[in-house]
LUMKE-876796 format. One record per residue (C-alpha): residue number from 1; y, z, x. Coordinates in nm, 3 decimals. Each point is the difference from the previous one (the first is absolute). Example, Ala and Ser with C-alpha at 12.3 -4.5 7.8 and 13.67 -1.06 7.14 Angstrom:
// LUMKE-876796
+-----+---------+---------+---------+
: seq :      c2 :      c3 :      c1 :
+-----+---------+---------+---------+
:   1 :  -0.450 :   0.780 :   1.230 :
:   2 :   0.344 :  -0.066 :   0.137 :
+-----+---------+---------+---------+
//
This chain:
// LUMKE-876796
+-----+---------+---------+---------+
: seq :      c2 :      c3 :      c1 :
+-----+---------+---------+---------+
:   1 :   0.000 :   0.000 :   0.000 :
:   2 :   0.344 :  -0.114 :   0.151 :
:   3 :   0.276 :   0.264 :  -0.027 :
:   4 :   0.434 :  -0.101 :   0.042 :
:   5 :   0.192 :   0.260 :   0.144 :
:   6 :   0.332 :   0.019 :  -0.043 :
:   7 :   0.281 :   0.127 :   0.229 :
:   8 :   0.154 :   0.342 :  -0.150 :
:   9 :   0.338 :  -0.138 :   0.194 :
:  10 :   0.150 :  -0.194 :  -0.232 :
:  11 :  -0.097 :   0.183 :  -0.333 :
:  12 :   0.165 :   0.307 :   0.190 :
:  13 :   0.288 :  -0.153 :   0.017 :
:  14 :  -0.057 :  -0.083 :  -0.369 :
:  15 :  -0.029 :   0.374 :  -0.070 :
:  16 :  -0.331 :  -0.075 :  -0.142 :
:  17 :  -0.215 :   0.171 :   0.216 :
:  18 :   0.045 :   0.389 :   0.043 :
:  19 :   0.024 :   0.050 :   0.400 :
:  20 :   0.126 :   0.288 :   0.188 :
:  21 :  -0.003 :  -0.088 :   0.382 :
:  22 :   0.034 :   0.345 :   0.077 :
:  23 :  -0.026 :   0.317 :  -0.153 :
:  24 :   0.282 :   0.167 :  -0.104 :
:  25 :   0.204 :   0.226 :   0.237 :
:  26 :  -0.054 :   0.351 :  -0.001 :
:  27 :   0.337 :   0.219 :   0.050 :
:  28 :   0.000 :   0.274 :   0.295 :
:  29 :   0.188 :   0.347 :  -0.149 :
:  30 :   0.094 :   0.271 :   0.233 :
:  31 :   0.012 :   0.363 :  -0.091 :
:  32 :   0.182 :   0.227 :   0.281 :
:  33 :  -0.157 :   0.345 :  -0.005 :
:  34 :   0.263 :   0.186 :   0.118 :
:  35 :   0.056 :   0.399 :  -0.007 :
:  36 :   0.121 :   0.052 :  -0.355 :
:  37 :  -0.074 :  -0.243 :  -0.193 :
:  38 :  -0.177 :  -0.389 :  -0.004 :
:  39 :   0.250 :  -0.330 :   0.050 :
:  40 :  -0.015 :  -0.138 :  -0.250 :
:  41 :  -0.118 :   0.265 :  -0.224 :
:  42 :  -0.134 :  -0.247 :  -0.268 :
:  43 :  -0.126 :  -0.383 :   0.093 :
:  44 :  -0.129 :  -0.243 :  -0.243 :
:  45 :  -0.268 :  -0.250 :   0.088 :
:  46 :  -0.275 :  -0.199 :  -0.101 :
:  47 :  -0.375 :   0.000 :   0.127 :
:  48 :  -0.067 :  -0.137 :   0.294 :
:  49 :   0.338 :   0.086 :   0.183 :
:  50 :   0.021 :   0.261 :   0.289 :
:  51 :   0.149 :   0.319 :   0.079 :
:  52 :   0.086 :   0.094 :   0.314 :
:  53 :   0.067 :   0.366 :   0.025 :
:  54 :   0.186 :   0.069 :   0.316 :
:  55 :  -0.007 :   0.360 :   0.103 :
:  56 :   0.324 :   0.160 :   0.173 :
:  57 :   0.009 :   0.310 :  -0.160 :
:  58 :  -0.027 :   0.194 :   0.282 :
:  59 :  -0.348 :   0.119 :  -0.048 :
:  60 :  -0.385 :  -0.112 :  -0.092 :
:  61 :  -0.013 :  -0.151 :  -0.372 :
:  62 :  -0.259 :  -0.037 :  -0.267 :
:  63 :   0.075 :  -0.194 :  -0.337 :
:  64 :  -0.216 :   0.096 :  -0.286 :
:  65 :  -0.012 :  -0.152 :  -0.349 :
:  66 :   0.135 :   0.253 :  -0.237 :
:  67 :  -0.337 :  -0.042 :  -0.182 :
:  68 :  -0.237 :  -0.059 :   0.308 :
:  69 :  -0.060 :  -0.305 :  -0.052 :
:  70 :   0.096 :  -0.092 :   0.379 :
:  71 :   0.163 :   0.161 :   0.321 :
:  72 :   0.075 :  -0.150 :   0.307 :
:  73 :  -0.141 :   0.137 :   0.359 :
:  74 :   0.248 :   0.243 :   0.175 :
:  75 :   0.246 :  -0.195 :   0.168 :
:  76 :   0.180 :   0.116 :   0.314 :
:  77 :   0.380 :  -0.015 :   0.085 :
:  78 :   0.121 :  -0.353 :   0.014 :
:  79 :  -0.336 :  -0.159 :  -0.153 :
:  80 :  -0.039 :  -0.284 :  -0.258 :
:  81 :  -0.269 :  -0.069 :  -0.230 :
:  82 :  -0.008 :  -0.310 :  -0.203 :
:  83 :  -0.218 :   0.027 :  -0.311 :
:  84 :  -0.077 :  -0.264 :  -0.255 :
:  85 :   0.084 :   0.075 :  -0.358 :
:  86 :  -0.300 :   0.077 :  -0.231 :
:  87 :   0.098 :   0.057 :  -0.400 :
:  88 :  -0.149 :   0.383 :   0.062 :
:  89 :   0.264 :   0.034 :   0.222 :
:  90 :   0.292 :  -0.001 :  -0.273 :
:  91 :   0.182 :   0.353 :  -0.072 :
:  92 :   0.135 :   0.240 :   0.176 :
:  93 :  -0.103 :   0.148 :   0.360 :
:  94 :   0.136 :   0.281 :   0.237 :
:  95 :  -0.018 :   0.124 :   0.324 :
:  96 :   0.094 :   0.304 :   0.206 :
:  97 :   0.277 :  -0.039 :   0.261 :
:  98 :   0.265 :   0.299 :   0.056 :
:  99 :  -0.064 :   0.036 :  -0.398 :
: 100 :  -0.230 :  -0.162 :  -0.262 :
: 101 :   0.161 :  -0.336 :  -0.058 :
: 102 :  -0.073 :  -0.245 :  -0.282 :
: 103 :  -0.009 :  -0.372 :  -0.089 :
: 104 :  -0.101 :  -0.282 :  -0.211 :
: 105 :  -0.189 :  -0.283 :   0.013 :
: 106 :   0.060 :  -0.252 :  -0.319 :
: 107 :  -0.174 :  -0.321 :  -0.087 :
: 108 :   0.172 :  -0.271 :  -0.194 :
: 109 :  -0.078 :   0.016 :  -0.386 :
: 110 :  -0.256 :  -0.292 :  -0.014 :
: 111 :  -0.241 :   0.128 :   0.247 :
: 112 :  -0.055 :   0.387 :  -0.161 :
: 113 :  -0.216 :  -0.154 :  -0.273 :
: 114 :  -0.155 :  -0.227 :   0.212 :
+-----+---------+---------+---------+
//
C-alpha cells in the first residue's frame, strides 16, 4: 500500500496544523529570605516555574509548608535553591530566621482546579 506524506510547513503557516516548536517558557521567581521577613512576601506563579530562594538572612534556613506538605533542606548563609513548582506547593510557608517569618506562594486561578 503506497502512503503521500505531506509537509506540515506550509499548512503551519496555514494555521492548520497545531505545532508548538518549543515548549513554553517557564518563569524563574526569586524569594530573598532575609532576617525579618521574605522579599517578596507573596509571589504568584504557575506550575512548572521556579523559585529560587536565596538565603542572606544571616543564619541557616529551613522553609516548611504551613501544612507539611513540603520543606526545603537547611540552607546556609548566602545559599540558593531553585525548586520547581508542584500544585502541592500552593499556600503559605515559613521559616525561622531572627523570628518566625511568613510567606505565600499563589498559583494563577486556572491551574487550582486543575
Amino acid at each position: 500500500m503506497f502512503r503521500k506524506f505531506v509537509s506540515l510547513v506550509p499548512l503551519l503557516f496555514l494555521g492548520w496544523v497545531p505545532f508548538s516548536a518549543s515548549p513554553a517558557l517557564a518563569d524563574e521567581h526569586v524569594v530573598i529570605i532575609l532576617g525579618s521577613a521574605y522579599f517578596p512576601e507573596k509571589t504568584t506563579l504557575e506550575q512548572g516555574d521556579t523559585v529560587r530562594f536565596v538565603n542572606v538572612s544571616g543564619e541557616d534556613h529551613i522553609v516548611v509548608h504551613k501544612e507539611g506538605l513540603w520543606a526545603t533542606h537547611k540552607m546556609a548563609e548566602g545559599e540558593e535553591l531553585l525548586v520547581t513548582v508542584e500544585a502541592n506547593m500552593a499556600g503559605a510557608f515559613f521559616g525561622h530566621a531572627k523570628k518566625r517569618i511568613e510567606g505565600r506562594l499563589d498559583l494563577l486561578d486556572d491551574q487550582l482546579t486543575n
